[in-house]
C-alpha positions as CSV (number, residue, x, y, z in Angstrom):
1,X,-13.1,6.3,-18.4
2,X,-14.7,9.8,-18.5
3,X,-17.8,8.3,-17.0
4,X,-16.3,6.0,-14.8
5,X,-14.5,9.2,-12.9
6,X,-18.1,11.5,-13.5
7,X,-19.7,8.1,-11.2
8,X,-16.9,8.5,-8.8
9,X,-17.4,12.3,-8.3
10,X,-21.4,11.1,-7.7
11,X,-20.5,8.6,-5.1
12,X,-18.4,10.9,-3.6
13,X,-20.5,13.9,-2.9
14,X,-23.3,11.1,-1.7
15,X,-20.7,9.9,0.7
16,X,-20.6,13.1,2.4
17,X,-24.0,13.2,3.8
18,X,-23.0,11.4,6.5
19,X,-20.2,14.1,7.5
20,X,-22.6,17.2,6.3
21,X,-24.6,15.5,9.4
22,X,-22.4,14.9,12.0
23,X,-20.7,18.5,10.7
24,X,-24.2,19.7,11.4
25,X,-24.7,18.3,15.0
26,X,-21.2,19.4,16.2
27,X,-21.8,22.8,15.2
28,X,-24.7,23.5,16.7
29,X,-23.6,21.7,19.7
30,X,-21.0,24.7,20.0
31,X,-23.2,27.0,18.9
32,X,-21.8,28.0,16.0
33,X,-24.3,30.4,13.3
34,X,-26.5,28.6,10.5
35,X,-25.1,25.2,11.1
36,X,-26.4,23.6,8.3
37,X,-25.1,26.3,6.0
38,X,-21.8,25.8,7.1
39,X,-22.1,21.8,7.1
40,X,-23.4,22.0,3.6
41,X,-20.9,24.8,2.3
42,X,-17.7,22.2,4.1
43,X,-19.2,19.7,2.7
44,X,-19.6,20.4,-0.5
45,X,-15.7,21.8,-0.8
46,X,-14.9,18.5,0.7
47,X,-16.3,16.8,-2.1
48,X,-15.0,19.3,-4.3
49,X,-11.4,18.9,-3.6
50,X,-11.8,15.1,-4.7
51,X,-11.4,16.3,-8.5
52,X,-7.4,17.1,-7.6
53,X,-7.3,13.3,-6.4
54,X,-8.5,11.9,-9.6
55,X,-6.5,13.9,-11.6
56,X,-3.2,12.7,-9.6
57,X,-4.8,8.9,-10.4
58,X,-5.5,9.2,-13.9
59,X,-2.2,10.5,-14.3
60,X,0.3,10.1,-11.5
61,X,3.3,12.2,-11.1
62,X,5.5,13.4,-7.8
63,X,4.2,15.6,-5.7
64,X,6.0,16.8,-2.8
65,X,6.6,15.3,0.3
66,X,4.7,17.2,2.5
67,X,1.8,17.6,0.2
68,X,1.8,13.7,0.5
69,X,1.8,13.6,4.0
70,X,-0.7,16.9,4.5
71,X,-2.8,16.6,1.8
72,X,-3.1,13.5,-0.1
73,X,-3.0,11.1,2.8
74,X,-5.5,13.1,5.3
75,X,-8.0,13.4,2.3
76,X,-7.6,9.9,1.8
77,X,-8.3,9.2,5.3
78,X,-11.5,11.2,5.4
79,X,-12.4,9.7,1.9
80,X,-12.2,6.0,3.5
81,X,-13.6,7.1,6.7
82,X,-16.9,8.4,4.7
83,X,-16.7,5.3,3.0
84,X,-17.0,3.2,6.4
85,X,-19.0,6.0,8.1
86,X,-22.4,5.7,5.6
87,X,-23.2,2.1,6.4
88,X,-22.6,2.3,10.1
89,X,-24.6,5.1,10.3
90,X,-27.5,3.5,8.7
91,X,-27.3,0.6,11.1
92,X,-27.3,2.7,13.9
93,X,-30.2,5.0,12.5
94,X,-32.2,1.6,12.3
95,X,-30.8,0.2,15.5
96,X,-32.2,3.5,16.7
97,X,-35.7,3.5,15.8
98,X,-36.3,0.1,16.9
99,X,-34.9,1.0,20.4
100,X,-37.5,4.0,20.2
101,X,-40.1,1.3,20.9
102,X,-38.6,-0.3,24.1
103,X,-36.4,2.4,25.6
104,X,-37.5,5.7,26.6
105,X,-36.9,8.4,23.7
106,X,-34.2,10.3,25.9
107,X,-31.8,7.4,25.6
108,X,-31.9,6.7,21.8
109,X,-29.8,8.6,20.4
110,X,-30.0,11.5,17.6
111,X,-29.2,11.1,13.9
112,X,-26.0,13.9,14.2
113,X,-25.1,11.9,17.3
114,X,-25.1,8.6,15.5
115,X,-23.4,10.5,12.4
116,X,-20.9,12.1,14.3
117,X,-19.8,7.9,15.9
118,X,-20.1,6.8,12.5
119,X,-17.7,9.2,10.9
120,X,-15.2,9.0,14.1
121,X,-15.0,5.1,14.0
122,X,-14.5,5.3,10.4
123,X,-11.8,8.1,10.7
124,X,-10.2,5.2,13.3
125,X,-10.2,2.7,11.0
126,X,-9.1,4.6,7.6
127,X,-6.3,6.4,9.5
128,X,-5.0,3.0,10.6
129,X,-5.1,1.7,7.2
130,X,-3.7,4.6,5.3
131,X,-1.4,5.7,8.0
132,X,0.0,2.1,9.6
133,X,-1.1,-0.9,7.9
134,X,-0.3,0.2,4.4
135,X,3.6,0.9,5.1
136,X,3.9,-2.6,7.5
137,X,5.0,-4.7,5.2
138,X,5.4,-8.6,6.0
139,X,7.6,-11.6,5.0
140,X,6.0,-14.8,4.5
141,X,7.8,-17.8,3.6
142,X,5.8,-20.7,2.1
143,X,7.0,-24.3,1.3
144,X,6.3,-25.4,-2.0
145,X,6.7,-29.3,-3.3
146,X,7.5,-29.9,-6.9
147,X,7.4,-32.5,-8.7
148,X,10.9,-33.7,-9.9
149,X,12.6,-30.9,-8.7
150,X,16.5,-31.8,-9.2
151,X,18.7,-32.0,-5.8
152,X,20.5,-29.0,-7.0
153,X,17.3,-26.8,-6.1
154,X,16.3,-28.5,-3.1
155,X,15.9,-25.3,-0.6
156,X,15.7,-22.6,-4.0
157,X,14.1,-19.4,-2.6
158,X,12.8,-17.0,-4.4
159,X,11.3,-13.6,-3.5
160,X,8.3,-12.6,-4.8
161,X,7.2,-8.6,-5.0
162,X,3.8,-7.5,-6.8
163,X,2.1,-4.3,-7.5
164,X,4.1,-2.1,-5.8
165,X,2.9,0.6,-7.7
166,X,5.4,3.2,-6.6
167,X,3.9,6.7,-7.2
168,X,3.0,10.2,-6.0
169,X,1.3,8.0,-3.2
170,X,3.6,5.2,-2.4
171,X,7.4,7.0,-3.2
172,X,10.8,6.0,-3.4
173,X,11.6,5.9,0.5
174,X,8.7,2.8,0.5
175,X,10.6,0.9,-2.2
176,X,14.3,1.5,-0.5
177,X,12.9,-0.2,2.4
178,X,11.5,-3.3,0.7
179,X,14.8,-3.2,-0.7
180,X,16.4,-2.9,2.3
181,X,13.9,-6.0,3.5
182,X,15.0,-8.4,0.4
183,X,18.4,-7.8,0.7
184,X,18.5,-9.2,4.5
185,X,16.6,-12.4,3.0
186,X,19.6,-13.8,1.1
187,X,17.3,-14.9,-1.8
188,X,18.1,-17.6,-4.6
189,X,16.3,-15.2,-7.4
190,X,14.0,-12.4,-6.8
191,X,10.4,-12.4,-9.2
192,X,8.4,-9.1,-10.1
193,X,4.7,-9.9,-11.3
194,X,4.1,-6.6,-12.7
195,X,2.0,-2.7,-12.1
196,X,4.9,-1.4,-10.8
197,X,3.3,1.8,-11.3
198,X,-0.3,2.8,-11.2
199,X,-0.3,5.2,-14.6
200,X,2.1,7.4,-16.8
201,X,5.7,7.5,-17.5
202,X,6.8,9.9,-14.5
203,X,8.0,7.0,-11.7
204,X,9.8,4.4,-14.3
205,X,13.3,5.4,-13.5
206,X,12.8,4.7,-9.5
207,X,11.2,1.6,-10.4
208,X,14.2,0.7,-12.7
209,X,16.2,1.9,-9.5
210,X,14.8,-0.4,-7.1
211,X,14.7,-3.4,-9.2
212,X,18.4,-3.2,-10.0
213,X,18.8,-2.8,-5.9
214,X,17.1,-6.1,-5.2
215,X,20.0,-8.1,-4.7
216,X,19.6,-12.0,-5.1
217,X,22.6,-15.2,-6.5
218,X,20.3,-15.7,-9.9
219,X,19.0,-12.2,-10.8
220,X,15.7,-10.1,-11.2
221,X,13.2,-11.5,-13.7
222,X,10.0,-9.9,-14.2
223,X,7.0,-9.7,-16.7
224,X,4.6,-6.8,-16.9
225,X,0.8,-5.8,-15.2
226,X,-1.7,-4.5,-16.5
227,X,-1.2,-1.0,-14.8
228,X,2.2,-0.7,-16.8
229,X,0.7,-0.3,-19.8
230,X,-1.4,2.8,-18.6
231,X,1.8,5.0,-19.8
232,X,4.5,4.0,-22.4
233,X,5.1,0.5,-21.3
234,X,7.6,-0.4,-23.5
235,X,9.5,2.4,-22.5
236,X,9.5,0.4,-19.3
237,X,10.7,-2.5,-20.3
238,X,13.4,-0.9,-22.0
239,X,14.4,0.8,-18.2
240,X,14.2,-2.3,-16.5
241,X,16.5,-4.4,-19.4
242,X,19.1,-1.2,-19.4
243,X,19.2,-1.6,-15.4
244,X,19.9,-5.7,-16.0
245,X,16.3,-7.0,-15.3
246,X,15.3,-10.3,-17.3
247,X,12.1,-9.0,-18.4
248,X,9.8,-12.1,-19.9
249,X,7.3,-11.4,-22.4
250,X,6.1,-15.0,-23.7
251,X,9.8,-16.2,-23.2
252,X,10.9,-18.2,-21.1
253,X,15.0,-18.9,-19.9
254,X,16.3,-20.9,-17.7
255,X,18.4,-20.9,-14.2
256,X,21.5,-24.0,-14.1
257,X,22.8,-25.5,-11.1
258,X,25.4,-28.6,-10.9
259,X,23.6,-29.9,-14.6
260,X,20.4,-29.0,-13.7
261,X,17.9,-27.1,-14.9
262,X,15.1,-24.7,-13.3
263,X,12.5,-23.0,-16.1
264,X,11.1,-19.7,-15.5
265,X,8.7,-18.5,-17.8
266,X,7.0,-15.4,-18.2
267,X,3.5,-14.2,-20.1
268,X,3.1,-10.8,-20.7
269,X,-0.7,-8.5,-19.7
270,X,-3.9,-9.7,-20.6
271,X,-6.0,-6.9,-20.6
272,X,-3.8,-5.2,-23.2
273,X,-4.1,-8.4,-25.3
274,X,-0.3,-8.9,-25.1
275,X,-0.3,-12.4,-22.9
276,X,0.3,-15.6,-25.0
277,X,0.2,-18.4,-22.9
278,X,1.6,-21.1,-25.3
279,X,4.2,-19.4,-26.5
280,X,5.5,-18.5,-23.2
281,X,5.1,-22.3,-21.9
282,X,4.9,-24.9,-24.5
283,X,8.0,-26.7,-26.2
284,X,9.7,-26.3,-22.8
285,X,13.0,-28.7,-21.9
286,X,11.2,-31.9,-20.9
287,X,11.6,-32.9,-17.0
288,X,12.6,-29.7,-16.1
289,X,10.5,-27.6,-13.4
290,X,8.5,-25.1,-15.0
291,X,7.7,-21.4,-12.8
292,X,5.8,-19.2,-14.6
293,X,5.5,-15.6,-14.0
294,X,2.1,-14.4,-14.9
295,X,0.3,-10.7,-13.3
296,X,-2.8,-12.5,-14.0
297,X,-3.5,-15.5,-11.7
298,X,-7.1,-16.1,-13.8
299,X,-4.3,-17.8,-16.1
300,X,-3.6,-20.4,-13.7
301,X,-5.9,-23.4,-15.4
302,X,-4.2,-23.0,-18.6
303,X,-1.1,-22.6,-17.3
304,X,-1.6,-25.5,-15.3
305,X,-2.7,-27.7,-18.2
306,X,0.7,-27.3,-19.9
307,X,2.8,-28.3,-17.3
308,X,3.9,-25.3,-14.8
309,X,5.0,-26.3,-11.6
310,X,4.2,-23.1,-10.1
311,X,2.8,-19.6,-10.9
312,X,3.3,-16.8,-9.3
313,X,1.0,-14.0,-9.5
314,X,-0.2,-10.4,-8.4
315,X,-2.9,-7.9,-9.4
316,X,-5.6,-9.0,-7.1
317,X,-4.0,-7.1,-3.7
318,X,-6.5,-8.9,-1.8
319,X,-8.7,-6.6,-2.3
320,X,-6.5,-4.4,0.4
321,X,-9.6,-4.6,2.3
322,X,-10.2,-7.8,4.4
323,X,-11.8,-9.4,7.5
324,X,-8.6,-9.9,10.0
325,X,-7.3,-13.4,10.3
326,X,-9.8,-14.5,7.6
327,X,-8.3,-12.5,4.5
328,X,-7.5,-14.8,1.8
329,X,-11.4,-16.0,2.0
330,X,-13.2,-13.0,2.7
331,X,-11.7,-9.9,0.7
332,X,-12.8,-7.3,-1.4
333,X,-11.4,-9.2,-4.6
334,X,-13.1,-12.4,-3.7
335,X,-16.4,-11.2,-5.1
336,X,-14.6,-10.3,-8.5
337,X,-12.1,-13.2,-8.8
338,X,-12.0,-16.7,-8.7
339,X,-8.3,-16.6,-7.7
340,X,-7.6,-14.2,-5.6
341,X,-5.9,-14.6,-2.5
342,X,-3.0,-16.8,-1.4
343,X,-2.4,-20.5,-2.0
344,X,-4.5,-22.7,-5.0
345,X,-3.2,-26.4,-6.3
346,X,-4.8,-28.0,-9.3
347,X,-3.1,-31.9,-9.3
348,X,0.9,-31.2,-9.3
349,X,0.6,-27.5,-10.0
350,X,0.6,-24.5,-7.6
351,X,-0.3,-21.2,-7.4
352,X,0.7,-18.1,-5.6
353,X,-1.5,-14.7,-5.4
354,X,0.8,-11.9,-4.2
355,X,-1.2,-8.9,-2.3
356,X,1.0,-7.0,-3.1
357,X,3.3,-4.2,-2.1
358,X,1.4,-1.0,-3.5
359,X,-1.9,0.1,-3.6
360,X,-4.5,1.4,-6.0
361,X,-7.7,3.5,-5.6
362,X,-7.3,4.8,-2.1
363,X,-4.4,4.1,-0.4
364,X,-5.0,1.7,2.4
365,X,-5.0,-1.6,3.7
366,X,-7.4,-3.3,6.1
367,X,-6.8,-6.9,7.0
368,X,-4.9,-7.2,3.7
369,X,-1.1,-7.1,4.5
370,X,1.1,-6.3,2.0
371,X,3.8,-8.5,1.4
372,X,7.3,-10.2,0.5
373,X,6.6,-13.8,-0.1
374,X,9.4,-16.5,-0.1
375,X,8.6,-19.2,-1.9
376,X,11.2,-21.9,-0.9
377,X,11.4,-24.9,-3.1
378,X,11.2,-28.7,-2.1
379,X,11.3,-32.1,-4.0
380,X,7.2,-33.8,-4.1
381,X,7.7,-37.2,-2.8
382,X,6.0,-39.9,-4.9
C-alpha cells in the first residue's frame, strides 16, 4: 500500500506540469516577477498538499463541514481537472505543430496558451462532476422476469443502494436525502450490496443510522464490500444487526407472502476471502425464487449455475467516469471487469450492477450517475 500511495504522489506532481505552464503563461501575461519561479514554487505546494488527501483516504474520518466544502472539494476539482487537462493539452500541442505547417505562425497558438485551455476545460468538467453530478442522484426502475415467481410477488419491488461510502467526503446530509428518496418509493424490501464506507471505523454509526431509516414492508437486508473490511468490519455488522438490519454472510432467509415463498441469499467479500458461494446458495427450498446479494458481480456465473434468479450487485460504480448516454459500455471499469455496468442474463438468471451511491478515489462522477435502482419483479412466461 506504501508504494501504491508513493506512485500516486509521482503521478501527481507529473500532473502538474500542465498547470506549472499555464500558471507560467498567465503570469507573465500580467506581468508578474520571475514567472516561472512562482509557477514552479505554486506548483510544487499544489502537489504537496495532495499528502493531507491521502491521509484522509487511507484512513477516513469527519472533517468539518466547511473544510469539505473549502478544501477537500476544490482540491479535488483541481486534482481532476489536471487529470483531464494533461491529455488535452498534448492534443492541442500536436494539433499545434501540425497547423505550424499550413497556417501562418501568428495564429497557432502558444504552449501556456494551449495549457492555460486545457486546464480551464478540465476545471469545467471536474467542477461539474465533483460539485453537481456526484450529489444528483437518480431512480431507475427496471423490470425483471423470473422464472416461477409465485402470484403473491407479482409487482415485488425492491430498492437497491450500493457503495455509498459515506465519509469525510460524502457525509450524513447525502445519506438523509437518499433516505428521504427511498422512503417516497414505497418499496417491498430495501437491499444494501456493501462498502458502505471507504476505510476505518469513524462513519459506522451514521451508516447504521441510515440503514435503520430506509423504510420498506419486508425490511433491510444487506451483505458486506470489500471496503468494509478496511476497518473493524465485524464491528459493523454488529451496528447494522443492533439497528435491525438482516445482515447475510453465506445465509440465506426467506420473505412469505399468502404461502409463498421469496429466497434472498447473501455471500459475504471476496477479496477478504470471506465469500462462500455454496454455502450461501445451495440446499435452497426447491421452486422457490432465489435473489442473491453479492458486492461482487464477477460472482454472477457461479451464482448463476446454482440456481439464482437474480443478483444484485455493486462495487464496480461504473467506473464514475463514463461517455454520456453510452455509460454502461464505455466506462472506466469496463477495461477492468467483465461485469461491470447495468443489466447481464445468462439463460433464466439476471444480474444487476449498481453504480452506486458513493464514490472512491476522487470524488466525482462523469457520465456515471449514481443511483437508486428499483428492481420490480414479474412472472417469466413459458
Amino acid at each position: 500500500m506504501r508504494r501504491f500511495w508513493t506512485v500516486l504522489f509521482a503521478v501527481t506532481a507529473a500532473l502538474h506540469v500542465t498547470f506549472a505552464v499555464a500558471a507560467h503563461a498567465l503570469l507573465t501575461r500580467a506581468g508578474a516577477p520571475s514567472p516561472w519561479l512562482f509557477a514552479l514554487v505554486l506548483s510544487a505546494l499544489l502537489a504537496y498538499t495532495f499528502r493531507g488527501r491521502m491521509l484522509l483516504a487511507s484512513a477516513d474520518r469527519p472533517v468539518p463541514r466547511l473544510r469539505r466544502l473549502l478544501v477537500e472539494e476544490p482540491y479535488y476539482v483541481h486534482w481532476c481537472a489536471l487529470v483531464a487537462a494533461l491529455p488535452i493539452w498534448v492534443a492541442g500541442l500536436a494539433l499545434s505543430m501540425i497547423a505550424a505547417f499550413v497556417v501562418p505562425a501568428a495564429l497557432v497558438p502558444t504552449s501556456g496558451t494551449l495549457a492555460i485551455a486545457a486546464y480551464g476545460l478540465g476545471l469545467a468538467l471536474a467542477g461539474w462532476g465533483v460539485f453537481v453530478r456526484r450529489r444528483w442522484v437518480r431512480v431507475r426502475t427496471i423490470d425483471v422476469p423470473i422464472r416461477g415467481l409465485p402470484p403473491a410477488f407479482e409487482g415485488y419491488r425492491i430498492a437497491h443502494l450500493s457503495d455509498l461510502h459515506i465519509g469525510a467526503l460524502c457525509p450524513r446530509e447525502h445519506a438523509e436525502r437518499w433516505a428521504d428518496t427511498v422512503r417516497a418509493l414505497d418499496v417491498d424490501l430495501v437491499a444494501l450490496t456493501g462498502d458502505y464506507v471507504t476505510s476505518g471505523d469513524a462513519f459506522h454509526g451514521e451508516v447504521a443510522a441510515l440503514a435503520s431509516s430506509l423504510p420498506s414492508r419486508d425490511g433491510v437486508i444487506a451483505v458486506m464490500g470489500n471496503h468494509d473490511y478496511f476497518g473493524d468490519g465485524e464491528a459493523l455488522v454488529v451496528k447494522l444487526r443492533e439497528a435491525g438490519i438482516v445482515v447475510l454472510r453465506n445465509e440465506r432467509t426467506s420473505i412469505e407472502r399468502s404461502g409463498a415463498a421469496l429466497v434472498i441469499a447473501g455471500v459475504d467479500d471476496t477479496w477478504s476471502r470471506r465469500a462462500d458461494v455454496r454455502r450461501a446458495v445451495d440446499g435452497h427450498e426447491s421452486g422457490a425464487p432465489l435473489v442473491v446479494l453479492a458486492h461482487d458481480p464477477q460472482l454472477f456465473p457461479d451464482l448463476s449455475a446454482r440456481g439464482a434468479s437474480l443478483v444484485l450487485s455493486g462495487h464496480t460504480h461504473w467506473g464514475q467516469v463514463a461517455v454520456p448516454f453510452f455509460s454502461t459500455r464505455w466506462n472506466l471499469s469496463a477495461r477492468v471487469y467483465r461485469y461491470h455496468a447495468d443489466l447481464y442474463r445468462e439463460g433464466d438468471a439476471w444480474l444487476y450492477v449498481n453504480p452506486g451511491l458513493g464514490t472512491t478515489g476522487p470524488p466525482v462522477r462523469l457520465g456515471a450517475a449514481p443511483e437508486i435502482t428499483i428492481l420490480r419483479l414479474g412472472a417469466k412466461s413459458a
